[in-house]
C-alpha positions in Angstrom: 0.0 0.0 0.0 1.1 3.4 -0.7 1.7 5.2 2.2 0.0 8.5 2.2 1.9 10.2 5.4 3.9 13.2 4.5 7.0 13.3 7.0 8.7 16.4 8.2 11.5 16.6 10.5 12.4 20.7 10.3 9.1 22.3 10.3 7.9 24.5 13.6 5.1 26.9 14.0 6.2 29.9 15.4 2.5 32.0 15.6 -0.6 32.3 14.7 -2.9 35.7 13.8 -6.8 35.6 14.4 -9.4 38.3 13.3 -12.6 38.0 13.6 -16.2 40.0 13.0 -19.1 40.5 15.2 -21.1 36.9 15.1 -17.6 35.7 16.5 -16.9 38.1 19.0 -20.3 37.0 20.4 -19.6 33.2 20.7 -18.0 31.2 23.4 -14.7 31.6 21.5 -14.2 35.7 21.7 -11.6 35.8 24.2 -9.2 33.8 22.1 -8.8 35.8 19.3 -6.5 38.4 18.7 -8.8 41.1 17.2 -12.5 42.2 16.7 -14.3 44.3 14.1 -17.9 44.8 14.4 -18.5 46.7 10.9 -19.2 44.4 8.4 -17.6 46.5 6.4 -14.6 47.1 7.9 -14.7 50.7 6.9 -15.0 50.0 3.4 -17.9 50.3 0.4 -18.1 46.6 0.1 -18.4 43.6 1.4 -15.6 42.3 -0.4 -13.4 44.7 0.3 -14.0 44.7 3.4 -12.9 41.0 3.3 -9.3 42.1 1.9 -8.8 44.6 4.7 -9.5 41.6 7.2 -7.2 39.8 5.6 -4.6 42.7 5.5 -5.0 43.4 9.1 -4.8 40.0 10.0 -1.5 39.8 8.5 -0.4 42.8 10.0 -1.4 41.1 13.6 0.8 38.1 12.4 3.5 40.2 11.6 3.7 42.3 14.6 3.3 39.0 16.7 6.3 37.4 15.2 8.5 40.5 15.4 8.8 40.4 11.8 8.2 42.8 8.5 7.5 41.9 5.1 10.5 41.5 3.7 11.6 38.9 6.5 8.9 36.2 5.1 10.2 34.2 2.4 7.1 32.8 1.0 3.4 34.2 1.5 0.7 31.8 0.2 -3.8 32.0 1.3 -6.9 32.3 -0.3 -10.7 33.0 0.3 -14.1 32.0 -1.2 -14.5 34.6 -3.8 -13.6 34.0 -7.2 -9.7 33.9 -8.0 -9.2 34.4 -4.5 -9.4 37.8 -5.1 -9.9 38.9 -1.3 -6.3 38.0 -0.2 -4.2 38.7 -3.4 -5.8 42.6 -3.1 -4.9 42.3 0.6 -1.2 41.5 0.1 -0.7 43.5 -3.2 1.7 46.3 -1.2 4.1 43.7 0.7 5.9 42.7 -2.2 6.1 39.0 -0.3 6.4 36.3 -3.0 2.7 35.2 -3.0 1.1 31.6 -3.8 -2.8 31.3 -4.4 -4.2 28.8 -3.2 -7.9 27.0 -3.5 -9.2 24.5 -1.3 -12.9 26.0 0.0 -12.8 25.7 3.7 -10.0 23.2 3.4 -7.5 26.2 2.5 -5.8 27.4 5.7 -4.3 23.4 6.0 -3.4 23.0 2.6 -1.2 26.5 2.7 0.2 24.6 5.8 1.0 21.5 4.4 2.4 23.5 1.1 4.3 25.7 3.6 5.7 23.0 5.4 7.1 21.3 2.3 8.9 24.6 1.0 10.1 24.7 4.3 11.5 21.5 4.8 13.1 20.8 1.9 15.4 23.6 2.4 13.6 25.9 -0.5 12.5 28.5 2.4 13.3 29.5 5.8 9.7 30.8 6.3 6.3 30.7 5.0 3.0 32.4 6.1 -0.1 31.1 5.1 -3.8 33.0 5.7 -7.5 32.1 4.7 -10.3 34.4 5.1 -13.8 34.1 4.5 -16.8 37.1 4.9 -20.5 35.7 5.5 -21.7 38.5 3.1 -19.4 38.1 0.7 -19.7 34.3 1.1 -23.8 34.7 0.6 -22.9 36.7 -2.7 -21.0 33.8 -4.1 -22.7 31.1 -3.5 -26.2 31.4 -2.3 -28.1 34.7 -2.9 -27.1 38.5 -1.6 -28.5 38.9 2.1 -31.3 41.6 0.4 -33.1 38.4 -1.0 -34.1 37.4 2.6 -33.8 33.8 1.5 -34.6 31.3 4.8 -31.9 29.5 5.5 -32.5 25.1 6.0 -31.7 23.2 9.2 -28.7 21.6 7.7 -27.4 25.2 6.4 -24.2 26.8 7.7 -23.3 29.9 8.7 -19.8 31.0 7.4 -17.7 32.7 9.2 -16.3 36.4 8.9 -12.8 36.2 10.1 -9.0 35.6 8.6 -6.5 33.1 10.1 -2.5 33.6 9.6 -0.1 31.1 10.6 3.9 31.4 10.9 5.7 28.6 10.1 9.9 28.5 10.1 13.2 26.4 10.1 14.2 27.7 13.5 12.6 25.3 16.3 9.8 26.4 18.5 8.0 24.3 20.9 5.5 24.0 18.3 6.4 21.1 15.6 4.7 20.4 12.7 5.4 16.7 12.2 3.1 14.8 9.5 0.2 15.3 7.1 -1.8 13.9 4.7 -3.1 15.1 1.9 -6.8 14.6 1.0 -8.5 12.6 -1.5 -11.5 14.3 -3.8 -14.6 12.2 -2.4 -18.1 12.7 -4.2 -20.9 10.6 -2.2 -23.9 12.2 -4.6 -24.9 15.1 -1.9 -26.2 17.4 -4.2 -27.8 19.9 -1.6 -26.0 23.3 -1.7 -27.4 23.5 1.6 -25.9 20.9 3.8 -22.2 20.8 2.6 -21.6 19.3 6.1 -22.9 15.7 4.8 -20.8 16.4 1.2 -17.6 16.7 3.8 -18.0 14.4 6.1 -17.0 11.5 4.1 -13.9 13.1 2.5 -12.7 13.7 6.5 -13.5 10.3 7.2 -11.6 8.9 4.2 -8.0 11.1 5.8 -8.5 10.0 9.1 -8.7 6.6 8.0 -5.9 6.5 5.6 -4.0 8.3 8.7 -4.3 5.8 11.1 -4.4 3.0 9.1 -1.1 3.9 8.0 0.4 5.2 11.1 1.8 3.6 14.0 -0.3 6.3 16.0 -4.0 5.7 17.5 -6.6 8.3 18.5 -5.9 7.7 21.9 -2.8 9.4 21.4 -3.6 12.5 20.5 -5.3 15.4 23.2 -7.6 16.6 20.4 -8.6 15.7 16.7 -10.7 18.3 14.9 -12.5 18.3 11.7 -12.8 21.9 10.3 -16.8 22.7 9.4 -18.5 20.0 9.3 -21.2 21.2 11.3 -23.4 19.6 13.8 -25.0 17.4 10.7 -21.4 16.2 9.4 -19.8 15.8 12.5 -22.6 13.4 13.7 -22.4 11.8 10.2 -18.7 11.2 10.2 -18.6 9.8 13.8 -21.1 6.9 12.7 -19.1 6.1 10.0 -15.8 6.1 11.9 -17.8 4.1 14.1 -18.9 1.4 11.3 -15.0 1.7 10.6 -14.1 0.4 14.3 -12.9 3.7 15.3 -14.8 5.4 18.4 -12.8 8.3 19.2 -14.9 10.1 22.1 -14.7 13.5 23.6 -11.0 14.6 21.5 -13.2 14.8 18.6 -14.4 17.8 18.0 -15.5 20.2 14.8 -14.4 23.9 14.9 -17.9 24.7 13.0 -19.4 23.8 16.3 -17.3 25.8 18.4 -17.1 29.0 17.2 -20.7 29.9 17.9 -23.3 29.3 20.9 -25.1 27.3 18.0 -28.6 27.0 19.7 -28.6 30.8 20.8 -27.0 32.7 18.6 -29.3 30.7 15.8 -26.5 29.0 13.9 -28.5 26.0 12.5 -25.7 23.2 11.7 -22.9 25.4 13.2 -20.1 27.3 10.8 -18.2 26.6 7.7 -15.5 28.8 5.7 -12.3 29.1 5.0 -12.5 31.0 8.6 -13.7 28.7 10.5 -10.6 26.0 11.0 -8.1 29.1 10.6 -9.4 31.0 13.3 -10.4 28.5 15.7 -7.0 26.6 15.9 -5.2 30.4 15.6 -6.6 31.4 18.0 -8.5 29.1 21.0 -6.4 25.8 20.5 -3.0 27.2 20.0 -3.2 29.2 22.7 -4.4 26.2 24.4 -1.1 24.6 22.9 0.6 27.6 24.5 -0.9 26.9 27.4 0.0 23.2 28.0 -3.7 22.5 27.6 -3.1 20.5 24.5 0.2 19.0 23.3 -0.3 16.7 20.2 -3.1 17.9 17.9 -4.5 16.6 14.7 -6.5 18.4 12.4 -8.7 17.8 9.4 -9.6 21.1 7.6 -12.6 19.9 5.1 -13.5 21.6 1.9 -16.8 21.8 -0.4 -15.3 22.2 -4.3 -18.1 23.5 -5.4 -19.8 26.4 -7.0 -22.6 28.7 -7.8 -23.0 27.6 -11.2 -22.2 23.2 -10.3 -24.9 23.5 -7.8 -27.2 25.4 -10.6 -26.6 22.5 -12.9 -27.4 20.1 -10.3 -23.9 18.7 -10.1 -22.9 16.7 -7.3 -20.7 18.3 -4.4 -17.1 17.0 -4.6 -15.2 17.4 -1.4 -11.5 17.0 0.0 -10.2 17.2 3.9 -6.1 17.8 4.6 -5.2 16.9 7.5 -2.0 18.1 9.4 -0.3 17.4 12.9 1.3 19.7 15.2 2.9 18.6 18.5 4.1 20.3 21.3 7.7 19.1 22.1 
């Protein structure tokens, strides 16, 4: 069998940015991120600019965090939900960092890790930075209908996030090591509903984990916490039973960030959060600093993504999905 575990033995994360917009700032998570802007519009016109000016302050915060300016980062690589990722390449047009686009829905902030981490460890890079924003507004623009529609919104629907996530990763050792990952499959199971992209993902984060452990000498039990990236409460619950079926039962560690961010049943979240947000924000800022804390020292995560678009889910297409999956240790 092919073995599907990326190793790494020079990678370390050195710190983490989180931004995030009002809906956040009143969940259970607030205190853990690094900044909060309650204008949608982030003193903007638009809703996607005001998406690139997240993303640019976010990187700022990364950047003053680190003790670092632009021209210190070797390699700058992120993306968003809006087409050609245009919310992060305007945000990072005046740094002059070389810049990587990158596309993976929701699954983006671990895929710029996992990319980050190769540069890095074969020696092509000292440092990488990696960022993925997403803007409920912006997000509703693209993909469903503009919020002036009033559309009503279906049990299984998700609420995406407004908030960027930047990560620091480096040659020089931190506590923090970045150790293995995986990268995902695409996995289509028919799901056709634009509307509960939780049961599209939950089998492509089912499929990593599997093809993780499988081919690991690691178990779940190992680990202080594995968590999915938006799945939702409808995914999460769907990928348990088959992980169950699978004869893996993996308890309380496992956890989706979609369900964390918000106070689901109050704030009137339906299946919980999605976007390229959700993961990047959640482990930036409440489980690293968790990490930091000695709360948590060997973490997996799973960052699922929905490939699809306004005009597949017009056509009727099936949703094709992917999950990355990445661990980070603290030695």
């Amino acid at each position: 069998m092919k073995n599907s575990i990326l190793h790494f033995s020079s990678v370390y994360l050195a710190q983490t940015a989180s931004l995030v917009g009002k809906k956040e700032s009143e969940g259970p998570l607030a205190s853990y991120f690094d900044a909060i802007e309650e204008d949608p519009y982030f003193g903007t016109d638009t809703f996607e600019k005001a998406e690139s000016e997240m993303a640019r302050r976010t990187l700022n915060i990364l950047l003053g965090k680190s003790g670092k300016r632009p021209e210190d980062i070797d390699l700058l690589m992120g993306g968003d939900l809006l087409n050609q990722c245009i919310a992060t390449s305007f945000a990072v047009t005046k740094t002059h960092i070389p810049f990587l686009g990158l596309y993976g829905a929701c699954s983006t902030i671990i895929e710029g890790s996992i990319v980050a981490s190769a540069f890095i460890n074969g020696g092509l890079v000292k440092n990488a930075a990696v960022m993925a924003s997403s803007h409920f507004c912006s997000a509703e623009r693209q993909y469903r209908f503009p919020l002036e529609y009033g559309s009503q919104r279906t049990p299984t629907a998700q609420h995406t996030v407004t908030g960027c996530g930047a990560y620091l990763f480096q040659n020089e050792p931190t506590p923090f090591r970045v150790k293995e990952a995986v990268i995902g499959k695409i996995v289509d199971n028919g799901v056709k509903d634009a509307n509960n992209m939780g049961a599209a993902m939950a089998t492509a984060a089912v499929d990593t984990i599997l093809r993780y452990f499988n081919e690991s000498s690691l178990k779940p039990q190992d680990f202080d916490l594995i968590a999915t990236g938006d799945l939702g409460k409808e995914g999460h619950e769907i990928s348990i039973e088959l992980l169950k079926r699978c004869g893996y039962t993996l308890g309380d560690i496992y956890v989706d960030c979609g369900m964390l961010i918000y106070d689901i049943e109050k704030q009137d979240m339906h299946a919980g959060a999605s976007g390229c947000a959700c993961m990047a924000t959640v482990f930036g800022g409440h489980f690293f600093k968790r990490m930091q804390n000695n709360e948590l020292k060997r973490v997996l995560l799973i960052a699922t993504g929905a490939l699809l678009n306004k005009k597949s889910a017009l056509q009727n297409e099936s949703i094709p999905s992917i999950a990355h999956l990445i661990h980070i240790c603290k030695e």
